[in-house]
Backbone as JSON, one array per atom type, in Angstrom:
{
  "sequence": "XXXXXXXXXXXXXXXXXXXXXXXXXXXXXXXXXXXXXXXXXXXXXXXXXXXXXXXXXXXXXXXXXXXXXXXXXXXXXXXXXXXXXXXXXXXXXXXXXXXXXXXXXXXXXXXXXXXXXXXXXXXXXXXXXXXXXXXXXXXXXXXXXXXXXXXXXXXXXXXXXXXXXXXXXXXXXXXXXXXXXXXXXXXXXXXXXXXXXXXXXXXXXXXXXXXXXXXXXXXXXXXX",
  "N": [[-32.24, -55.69, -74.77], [-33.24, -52.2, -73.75], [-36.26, -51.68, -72.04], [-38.55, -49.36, -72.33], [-40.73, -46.93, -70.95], [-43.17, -46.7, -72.37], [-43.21, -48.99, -73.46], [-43.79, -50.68, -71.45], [-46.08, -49.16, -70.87], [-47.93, -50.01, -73.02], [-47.63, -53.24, -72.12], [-48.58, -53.32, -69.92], [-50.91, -52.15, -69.58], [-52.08, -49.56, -69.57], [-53.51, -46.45, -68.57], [-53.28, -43.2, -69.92], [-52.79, -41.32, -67.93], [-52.41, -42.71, -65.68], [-50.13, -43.61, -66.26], [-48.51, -41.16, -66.13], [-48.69, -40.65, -63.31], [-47.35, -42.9, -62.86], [-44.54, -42.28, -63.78], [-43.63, -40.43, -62.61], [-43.11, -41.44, -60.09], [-41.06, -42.88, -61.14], [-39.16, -40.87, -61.53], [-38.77, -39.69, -59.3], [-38.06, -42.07, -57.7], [-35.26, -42.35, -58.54], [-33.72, -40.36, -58.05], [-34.65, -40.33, -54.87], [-33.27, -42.76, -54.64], [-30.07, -42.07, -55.15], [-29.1, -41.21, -52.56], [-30.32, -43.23, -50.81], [-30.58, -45.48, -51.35], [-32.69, -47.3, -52.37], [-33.43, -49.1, -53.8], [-31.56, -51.92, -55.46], [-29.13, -50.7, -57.07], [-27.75, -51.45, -59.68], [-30.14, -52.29, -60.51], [-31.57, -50.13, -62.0], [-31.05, -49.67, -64.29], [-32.72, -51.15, -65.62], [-35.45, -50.36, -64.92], [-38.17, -49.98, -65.94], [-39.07, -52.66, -66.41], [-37.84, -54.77, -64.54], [-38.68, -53.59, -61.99], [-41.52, -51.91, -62.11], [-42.8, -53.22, -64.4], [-42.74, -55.92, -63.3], [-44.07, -55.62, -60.92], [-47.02, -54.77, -61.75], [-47.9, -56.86, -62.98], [-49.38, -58.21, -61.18], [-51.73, -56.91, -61.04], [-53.7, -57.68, -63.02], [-54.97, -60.29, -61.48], [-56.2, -59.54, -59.52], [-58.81, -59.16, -57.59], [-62.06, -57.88, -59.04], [-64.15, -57.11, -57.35], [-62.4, -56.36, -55.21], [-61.69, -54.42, -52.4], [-60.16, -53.4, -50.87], [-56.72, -53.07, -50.66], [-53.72, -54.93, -48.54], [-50.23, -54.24, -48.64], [-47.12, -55.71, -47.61], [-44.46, -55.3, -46.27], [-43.52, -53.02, -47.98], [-41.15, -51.94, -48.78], [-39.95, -49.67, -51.35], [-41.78, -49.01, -52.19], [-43.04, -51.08, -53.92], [-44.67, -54.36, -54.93], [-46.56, -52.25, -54.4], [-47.49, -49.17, -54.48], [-47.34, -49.13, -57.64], [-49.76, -50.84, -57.82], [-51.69, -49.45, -56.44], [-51.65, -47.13, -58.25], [-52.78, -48.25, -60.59], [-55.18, -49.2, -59.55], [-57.17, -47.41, -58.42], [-59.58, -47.71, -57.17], [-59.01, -49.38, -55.02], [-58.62, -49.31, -51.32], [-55.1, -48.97, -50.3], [-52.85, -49.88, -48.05], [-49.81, -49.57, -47.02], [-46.75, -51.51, -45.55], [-44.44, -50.71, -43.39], [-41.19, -51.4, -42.3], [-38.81, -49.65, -41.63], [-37.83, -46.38, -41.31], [-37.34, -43.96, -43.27], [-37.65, -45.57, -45.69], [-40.33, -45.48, -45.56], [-40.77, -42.22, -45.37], [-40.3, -42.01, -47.81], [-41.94, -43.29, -49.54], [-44.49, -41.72, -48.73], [-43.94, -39.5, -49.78], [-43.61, -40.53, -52.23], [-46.26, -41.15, -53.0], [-47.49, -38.47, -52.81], [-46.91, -37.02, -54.24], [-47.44, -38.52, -56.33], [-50.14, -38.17, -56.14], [-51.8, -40.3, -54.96], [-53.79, -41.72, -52.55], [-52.82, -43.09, -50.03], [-52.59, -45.47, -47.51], [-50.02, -45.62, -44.94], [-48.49, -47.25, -42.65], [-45.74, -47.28, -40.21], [-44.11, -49.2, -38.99], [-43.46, -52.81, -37.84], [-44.36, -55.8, -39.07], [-45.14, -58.34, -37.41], [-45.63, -57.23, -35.02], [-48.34, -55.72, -34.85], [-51.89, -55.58, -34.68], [-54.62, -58.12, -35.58], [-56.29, -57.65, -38.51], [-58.12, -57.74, -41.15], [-57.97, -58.18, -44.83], [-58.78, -57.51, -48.05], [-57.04, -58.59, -50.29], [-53.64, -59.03, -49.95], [-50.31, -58.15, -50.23], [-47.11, -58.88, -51.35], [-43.41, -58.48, -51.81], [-40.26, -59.69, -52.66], [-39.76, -60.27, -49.77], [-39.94, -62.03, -47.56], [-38.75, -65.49, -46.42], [-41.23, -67.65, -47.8], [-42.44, -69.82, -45.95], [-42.42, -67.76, -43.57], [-43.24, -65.89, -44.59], [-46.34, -66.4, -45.03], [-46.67, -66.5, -42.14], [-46.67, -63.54, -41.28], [-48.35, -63.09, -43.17], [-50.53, -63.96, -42.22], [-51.96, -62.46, -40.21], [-53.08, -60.58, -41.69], [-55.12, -61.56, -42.99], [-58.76, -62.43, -43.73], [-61.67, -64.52, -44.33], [-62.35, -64.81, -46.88], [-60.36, -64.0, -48.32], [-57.61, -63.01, -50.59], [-54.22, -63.76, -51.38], [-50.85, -62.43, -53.08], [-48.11, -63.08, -53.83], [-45.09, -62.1, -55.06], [-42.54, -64.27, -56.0], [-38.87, -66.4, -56.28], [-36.46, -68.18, -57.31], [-36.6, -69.68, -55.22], [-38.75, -70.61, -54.62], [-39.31, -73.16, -55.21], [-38.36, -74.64, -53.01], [-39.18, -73.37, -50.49], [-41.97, -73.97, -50.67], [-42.37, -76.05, -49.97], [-41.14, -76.3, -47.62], [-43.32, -74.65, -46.58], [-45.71, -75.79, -46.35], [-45.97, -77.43, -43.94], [-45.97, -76.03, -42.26], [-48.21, -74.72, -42.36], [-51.61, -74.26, -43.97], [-53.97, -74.64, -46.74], [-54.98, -72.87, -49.95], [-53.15, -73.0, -53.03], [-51.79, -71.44, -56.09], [-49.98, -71.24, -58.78], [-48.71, -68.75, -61.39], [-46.7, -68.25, -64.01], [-44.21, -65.43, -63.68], [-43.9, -62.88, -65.69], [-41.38, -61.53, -66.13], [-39.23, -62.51, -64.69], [-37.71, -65.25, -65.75], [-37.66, -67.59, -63.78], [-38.98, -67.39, -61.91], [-42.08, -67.04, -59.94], [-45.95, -66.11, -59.83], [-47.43, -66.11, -56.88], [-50.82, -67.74, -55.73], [-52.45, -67.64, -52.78], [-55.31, -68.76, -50.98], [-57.54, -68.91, -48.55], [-55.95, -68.99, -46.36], [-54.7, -70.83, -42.96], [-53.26, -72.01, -40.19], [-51.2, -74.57, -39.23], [-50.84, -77.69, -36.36], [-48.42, -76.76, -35.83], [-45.94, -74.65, -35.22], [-43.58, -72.35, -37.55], [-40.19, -71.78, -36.68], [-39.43, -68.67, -34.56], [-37.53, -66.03, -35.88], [-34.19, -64.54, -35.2], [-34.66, -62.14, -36.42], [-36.7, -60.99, -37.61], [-38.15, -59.07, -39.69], [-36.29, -59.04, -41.53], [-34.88, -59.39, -44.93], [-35.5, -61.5, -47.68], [-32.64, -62.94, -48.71], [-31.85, -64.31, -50.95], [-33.67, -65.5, -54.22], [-36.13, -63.29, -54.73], [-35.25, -60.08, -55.91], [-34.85, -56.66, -55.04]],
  "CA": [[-32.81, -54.43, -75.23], [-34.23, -51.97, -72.92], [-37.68, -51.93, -71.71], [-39.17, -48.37, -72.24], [-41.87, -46.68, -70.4], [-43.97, -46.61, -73.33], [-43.43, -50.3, -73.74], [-44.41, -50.94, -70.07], [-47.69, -48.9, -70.77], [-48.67, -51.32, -73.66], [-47.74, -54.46, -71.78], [-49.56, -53.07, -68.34], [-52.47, -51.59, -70.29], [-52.63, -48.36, -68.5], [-53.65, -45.05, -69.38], [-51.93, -41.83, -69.95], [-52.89, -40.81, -66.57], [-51.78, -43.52, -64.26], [-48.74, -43.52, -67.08], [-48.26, -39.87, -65.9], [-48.45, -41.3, -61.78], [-45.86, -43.48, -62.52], [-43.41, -41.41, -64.37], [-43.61, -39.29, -61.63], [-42.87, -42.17, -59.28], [-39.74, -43.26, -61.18], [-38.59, -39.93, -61.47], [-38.62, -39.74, -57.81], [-37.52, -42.93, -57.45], [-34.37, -42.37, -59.2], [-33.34, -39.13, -57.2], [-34.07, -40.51, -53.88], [-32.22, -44.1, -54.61], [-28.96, -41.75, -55.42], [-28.63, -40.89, -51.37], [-30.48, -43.74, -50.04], [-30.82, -46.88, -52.03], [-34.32, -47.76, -51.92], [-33.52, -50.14, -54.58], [-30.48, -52.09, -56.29], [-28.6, -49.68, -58.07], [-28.23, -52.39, -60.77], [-31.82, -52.83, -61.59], [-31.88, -48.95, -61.99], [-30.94, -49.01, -65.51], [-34.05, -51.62, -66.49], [-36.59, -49.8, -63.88], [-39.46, -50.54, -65.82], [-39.43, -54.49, -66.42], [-37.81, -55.09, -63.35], [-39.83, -53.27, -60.75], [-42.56, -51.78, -62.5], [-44.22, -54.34, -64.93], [-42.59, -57.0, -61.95], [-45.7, -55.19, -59.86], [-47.96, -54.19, -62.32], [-48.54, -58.21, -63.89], [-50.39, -58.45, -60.71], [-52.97, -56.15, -60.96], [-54.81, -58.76, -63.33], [-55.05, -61.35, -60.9], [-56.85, -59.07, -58.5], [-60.9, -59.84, -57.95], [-62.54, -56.58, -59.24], [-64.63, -56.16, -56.29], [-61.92, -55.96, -53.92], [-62.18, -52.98, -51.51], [-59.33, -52.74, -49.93], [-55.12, -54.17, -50.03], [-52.25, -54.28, -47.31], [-48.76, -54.48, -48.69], [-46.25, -56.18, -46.85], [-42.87, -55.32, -46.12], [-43.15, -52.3, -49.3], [-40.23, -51.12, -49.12], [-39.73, -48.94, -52.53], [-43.5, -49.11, -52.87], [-43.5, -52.47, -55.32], [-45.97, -53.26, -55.93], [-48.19, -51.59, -53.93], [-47.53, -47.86, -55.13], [-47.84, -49.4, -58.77], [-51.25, -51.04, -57.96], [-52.35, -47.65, -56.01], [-51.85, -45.9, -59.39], [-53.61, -49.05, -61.58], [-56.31, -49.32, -59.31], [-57.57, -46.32, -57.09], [-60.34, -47.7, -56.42], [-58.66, -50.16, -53.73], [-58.06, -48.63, -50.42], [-54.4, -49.7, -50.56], [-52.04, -49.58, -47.22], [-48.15, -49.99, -46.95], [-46.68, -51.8, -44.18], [-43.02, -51.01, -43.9], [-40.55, -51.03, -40.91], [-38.04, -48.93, -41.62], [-38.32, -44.7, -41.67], [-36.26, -43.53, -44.42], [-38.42, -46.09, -46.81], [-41.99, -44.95, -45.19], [-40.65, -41.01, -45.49], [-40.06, -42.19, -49.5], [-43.36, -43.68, -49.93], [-45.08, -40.91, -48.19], [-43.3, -38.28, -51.11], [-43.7, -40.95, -53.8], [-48.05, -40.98, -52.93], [-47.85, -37.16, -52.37], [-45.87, -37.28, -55.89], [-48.29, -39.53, -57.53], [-51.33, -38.08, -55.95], [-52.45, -40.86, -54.55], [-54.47, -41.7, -51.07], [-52.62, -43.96, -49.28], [-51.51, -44.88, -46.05], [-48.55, -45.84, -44.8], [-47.87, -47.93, -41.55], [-44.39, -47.57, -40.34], [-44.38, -50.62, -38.09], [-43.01, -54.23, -37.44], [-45.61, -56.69, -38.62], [-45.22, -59.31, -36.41], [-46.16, -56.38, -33.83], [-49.36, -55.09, -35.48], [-52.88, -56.38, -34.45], [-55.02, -58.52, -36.54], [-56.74, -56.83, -39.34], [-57.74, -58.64, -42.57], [-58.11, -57.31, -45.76], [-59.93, -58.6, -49.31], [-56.06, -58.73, -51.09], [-52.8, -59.2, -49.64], [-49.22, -58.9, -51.57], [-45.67, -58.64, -50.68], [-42.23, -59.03, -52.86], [-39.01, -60.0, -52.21], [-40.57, -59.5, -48.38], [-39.37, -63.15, -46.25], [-39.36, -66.59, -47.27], [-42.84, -68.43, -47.75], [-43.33, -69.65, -43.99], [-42.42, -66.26, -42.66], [-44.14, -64.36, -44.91], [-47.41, -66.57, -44.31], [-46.92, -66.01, -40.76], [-47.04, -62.28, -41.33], [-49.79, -62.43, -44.06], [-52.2, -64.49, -41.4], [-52.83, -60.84, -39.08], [-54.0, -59.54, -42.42], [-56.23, -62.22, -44.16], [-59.91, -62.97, -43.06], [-62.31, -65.81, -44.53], [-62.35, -64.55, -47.89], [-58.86, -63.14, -48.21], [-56.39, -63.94, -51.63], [-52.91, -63.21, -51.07], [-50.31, -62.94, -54.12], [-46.75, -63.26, -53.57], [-43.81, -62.53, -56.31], [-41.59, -65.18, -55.57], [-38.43, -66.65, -57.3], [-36.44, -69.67, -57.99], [-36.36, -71.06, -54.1], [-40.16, -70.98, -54.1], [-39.83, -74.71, -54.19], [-38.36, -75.69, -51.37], [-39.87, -72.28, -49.67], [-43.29, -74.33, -50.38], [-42.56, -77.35, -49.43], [-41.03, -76.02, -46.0], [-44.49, -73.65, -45.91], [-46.85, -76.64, -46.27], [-45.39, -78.36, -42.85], [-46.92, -75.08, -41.15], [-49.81, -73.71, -43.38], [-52.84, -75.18, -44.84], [-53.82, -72.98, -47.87], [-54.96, -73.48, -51.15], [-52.42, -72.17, -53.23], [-51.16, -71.98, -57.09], [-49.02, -70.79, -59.56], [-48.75, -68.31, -62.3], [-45.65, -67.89, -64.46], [-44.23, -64.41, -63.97], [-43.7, -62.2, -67.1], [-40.31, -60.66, -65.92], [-37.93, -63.67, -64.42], [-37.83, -67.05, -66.24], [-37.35, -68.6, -62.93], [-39.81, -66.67, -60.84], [-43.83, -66.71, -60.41], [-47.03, -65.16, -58.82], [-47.95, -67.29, -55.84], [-51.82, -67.27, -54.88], [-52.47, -68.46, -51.32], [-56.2, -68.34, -50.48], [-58.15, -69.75, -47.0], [-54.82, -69.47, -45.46], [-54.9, -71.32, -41.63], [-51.73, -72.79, -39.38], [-50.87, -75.94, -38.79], [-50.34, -77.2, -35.21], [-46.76, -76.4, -35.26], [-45.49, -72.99, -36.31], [-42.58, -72.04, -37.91], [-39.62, -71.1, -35.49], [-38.83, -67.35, -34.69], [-36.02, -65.59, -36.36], [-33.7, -63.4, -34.52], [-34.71, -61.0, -36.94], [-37.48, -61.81, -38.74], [-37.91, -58.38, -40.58], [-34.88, -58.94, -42.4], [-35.63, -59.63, -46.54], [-34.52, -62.78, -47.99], [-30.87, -62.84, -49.39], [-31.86, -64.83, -52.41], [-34.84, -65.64, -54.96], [-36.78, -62.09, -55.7], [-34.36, -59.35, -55.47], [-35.07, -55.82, -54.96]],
  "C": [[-33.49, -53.73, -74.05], [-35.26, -51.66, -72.99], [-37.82, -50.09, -71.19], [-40.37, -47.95, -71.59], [-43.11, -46.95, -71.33], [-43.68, -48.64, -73.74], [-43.88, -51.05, -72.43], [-46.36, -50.58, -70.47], [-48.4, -49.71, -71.47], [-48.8, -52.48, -73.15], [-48.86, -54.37, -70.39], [-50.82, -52.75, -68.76], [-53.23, -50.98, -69.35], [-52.83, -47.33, -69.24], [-52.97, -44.34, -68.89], [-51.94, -41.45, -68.66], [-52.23, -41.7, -65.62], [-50.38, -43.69, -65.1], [-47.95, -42.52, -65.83], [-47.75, -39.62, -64.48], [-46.83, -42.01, -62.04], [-44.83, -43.47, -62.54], [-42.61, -40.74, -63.61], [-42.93, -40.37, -60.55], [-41.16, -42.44, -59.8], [-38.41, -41.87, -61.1], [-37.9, -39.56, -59.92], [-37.68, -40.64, -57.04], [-36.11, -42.88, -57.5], [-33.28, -41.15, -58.48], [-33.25, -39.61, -55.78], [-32.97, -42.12, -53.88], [-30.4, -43.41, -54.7], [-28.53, -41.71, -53.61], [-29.44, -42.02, -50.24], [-30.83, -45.21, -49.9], [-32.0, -47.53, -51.6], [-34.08, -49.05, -52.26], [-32.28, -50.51, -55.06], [-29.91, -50.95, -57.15], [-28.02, -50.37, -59.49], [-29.48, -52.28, -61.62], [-32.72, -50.91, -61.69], [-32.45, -48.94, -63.33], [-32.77, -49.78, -66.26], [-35.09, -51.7, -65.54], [-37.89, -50.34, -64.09], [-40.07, -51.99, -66.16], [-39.38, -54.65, -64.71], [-38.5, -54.82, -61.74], [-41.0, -52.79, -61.1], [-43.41, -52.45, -63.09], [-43.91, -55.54, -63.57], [-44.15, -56.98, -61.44], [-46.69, -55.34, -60.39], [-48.5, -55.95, -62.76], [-49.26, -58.57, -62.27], [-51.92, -58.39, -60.38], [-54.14, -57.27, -61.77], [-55.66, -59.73, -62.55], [-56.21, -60.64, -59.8], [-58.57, -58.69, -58.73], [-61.18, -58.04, -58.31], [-63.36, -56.14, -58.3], [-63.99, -56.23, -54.52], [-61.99, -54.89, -53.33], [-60.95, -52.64, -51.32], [-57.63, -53.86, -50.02], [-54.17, -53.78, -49.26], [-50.85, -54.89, -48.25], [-47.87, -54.58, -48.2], [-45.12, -56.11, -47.14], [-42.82, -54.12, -47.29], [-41.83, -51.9, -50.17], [-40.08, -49.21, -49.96], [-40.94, -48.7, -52.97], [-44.12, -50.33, -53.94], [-44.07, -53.95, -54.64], [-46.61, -52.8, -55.03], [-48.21, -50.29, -54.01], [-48.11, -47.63, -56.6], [-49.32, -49.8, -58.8], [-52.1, -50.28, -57.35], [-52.78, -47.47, -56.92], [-53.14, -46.53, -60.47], [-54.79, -49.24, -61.08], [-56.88, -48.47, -57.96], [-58.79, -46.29, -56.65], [-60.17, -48.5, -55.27], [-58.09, -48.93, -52.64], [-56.84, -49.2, -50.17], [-53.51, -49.1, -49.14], [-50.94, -50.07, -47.53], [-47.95, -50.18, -45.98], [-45.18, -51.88, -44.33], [-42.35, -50.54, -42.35], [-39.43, -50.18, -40.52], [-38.4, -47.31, -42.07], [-38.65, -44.34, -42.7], [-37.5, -44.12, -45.68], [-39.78, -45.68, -46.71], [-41.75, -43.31, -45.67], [-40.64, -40.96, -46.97], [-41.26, -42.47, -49.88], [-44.23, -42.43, -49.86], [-45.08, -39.6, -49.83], [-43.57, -38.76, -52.3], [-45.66, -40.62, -53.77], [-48.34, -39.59, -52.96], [-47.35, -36.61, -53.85], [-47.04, -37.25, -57.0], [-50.22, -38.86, -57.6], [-52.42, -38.92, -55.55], [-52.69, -40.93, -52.91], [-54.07, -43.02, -50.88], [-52.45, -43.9, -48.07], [-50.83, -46.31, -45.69], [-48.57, -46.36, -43.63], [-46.49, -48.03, -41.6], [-44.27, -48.46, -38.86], [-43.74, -52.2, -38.32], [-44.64, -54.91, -37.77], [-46.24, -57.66, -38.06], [-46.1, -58.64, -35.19], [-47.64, -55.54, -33.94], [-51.14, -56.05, -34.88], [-53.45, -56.82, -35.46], [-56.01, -57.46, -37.45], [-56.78, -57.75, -41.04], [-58.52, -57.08, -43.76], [-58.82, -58.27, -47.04], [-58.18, -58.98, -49.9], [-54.78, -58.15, -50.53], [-51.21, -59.18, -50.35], [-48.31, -58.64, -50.7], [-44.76, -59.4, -52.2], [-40.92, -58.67, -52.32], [-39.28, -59.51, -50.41], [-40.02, -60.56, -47.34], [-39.63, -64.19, -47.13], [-40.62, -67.1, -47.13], [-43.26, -68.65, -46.25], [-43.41, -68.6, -43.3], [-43.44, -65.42, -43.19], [-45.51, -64.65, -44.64], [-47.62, -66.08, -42.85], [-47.16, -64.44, -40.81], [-48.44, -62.81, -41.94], [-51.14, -62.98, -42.94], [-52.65, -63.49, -40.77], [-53.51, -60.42, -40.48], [-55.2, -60.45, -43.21], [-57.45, -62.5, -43.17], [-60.31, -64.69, -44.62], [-62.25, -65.81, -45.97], [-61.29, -63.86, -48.79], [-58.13, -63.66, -49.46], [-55.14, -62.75, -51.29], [-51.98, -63.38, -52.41], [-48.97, -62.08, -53.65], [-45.35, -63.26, -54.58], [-43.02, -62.92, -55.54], [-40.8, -65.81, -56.68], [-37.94, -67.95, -57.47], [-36.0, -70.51, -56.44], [-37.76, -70.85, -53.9], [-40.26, -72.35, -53.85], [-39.7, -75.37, -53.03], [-39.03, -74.56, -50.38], [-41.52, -72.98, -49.44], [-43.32, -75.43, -49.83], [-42.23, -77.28, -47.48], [-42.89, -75.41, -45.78], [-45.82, -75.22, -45.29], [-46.53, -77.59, -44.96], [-46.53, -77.7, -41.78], [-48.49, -74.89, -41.27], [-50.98, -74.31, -43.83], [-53.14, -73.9, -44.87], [-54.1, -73.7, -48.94], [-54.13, -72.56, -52.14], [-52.28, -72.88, -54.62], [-50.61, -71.06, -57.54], [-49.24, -70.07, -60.53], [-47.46, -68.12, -62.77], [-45.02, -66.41, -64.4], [-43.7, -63.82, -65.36], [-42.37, -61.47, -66.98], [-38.71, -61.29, -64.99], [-38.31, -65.36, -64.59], [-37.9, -68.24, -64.92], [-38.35, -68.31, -61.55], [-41.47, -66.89, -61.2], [-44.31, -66.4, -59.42], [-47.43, -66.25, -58.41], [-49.29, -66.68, -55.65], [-52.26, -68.23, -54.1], [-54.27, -67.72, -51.06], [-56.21, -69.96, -49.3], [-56.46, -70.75, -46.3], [-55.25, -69.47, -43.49], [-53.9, -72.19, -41.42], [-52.67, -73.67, -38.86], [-50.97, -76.02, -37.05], [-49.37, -76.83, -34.59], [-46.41, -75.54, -36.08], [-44.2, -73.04, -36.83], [-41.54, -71.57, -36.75], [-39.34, -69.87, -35.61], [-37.58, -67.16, -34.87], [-35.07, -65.04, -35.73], [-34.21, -62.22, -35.63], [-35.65, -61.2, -37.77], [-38.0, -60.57, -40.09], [-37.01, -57.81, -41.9], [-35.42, -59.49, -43.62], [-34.74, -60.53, -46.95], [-33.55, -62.27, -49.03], [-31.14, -63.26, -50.92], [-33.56, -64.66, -52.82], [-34.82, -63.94, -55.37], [-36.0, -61.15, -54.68], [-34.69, -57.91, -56.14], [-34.37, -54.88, -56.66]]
}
């Protein structure tokens, strides 16, 4: 059956107004994906399970007196356009490496009316900078994406990660590198997928090896 906007707003438990943001977002969404594929052209037709509540079942998890989150790898803005709209009182950045997807974001926030900003940047190449709340989706596997998320976390830092059905061996490789206290939540939108939270993340003495490409988005698990 599909998953209506109006059945998103009950399950997200948003108001008409950040409704009104996001409407605006898919609307957008949906126009520029025709000439530039932000997103699967598959997971068009069920927009708002699949990428919208996807994002939005995080917003719970997030401490109420966070200040400030960086979103890794954004892409399409998910989530971190969705948790802009749900929570404007976070100062919320996007960290994305490609134009085309930063020039989309830019139009979807200018859209939505929200105050963001946008890094169009490599994050491997970025200086350190932590933040209170950290996310990323479908963004690298677990060791990589720790290795990114460490420039952005300080002492007090939670990070949450939609991840899908190779999180296990993705954790079991991470924990070789990482020390982290980390657990699990079931996600609400793939039977085989859940919300990772990684706090008082700190490397091991042996890192992960570099990729030839390490900005590249994993092939499998959580898919755009």
């Amino acid at each position: 059956m599909l998953f209506v906007p109006e059945e998103f707003a009950l399950q997200a438990n948003v108001s008409q107004k950040t409704m009104a943001k996001l409407e605006a977002y898919a609307d957008l969404l949906t126009d520029w994906n025709a000439r530039h594929n932000l997103v699967s052209k598959s997971s068009l037709g069920d927009l708002w399970r699949r990428h919208f509540l996807d994002s939005a079942q995080l917003a719970p998890f997030i401490p109420p007196d966070a200040k400030n989150l960086a979103d890794l790898g954004s892409g399409a803005g998910f989530p971190g356009l969705v948790l802009a709209a749900m929570r404007p009182d976070l100062a919320v950045t996007l960290y994305e490496a490609t134009a085309k997807k930063c020039a989309f974001l830019q139009a979807a926030a200018d859209r939505m009316d929200l105050h963001v900003t946008i890094e169009n940047a490599r994050m491997e190449e970025l200086p350190r900078r932590a933040f209170d709340v950290v996310t990323a989706r479908a963004c690298a596997p677990l060791p990589r994406l720790l290795d990114y998320a460490h420039s952005f976390v300080g002492p007090n830092s939670v990070c949450f990660f939609l991840k899908g059905q190779n999180l296990a061996p993705e954790l079991t490789e991470a924990t070789k590198y990482w020390n982290m206290q980390v657990s699990q939540a079931p996600s609400q939108t793939d039977p085989l997928g859940a919300i990772v939270t990684v706090r008082e993340l700190g490397p091991r003495h042996v890192q992960p090896q570099k990729t030839e490409n390490p900005g590249r988005r994993q092939p499998k698990g959580r898919r755009r």
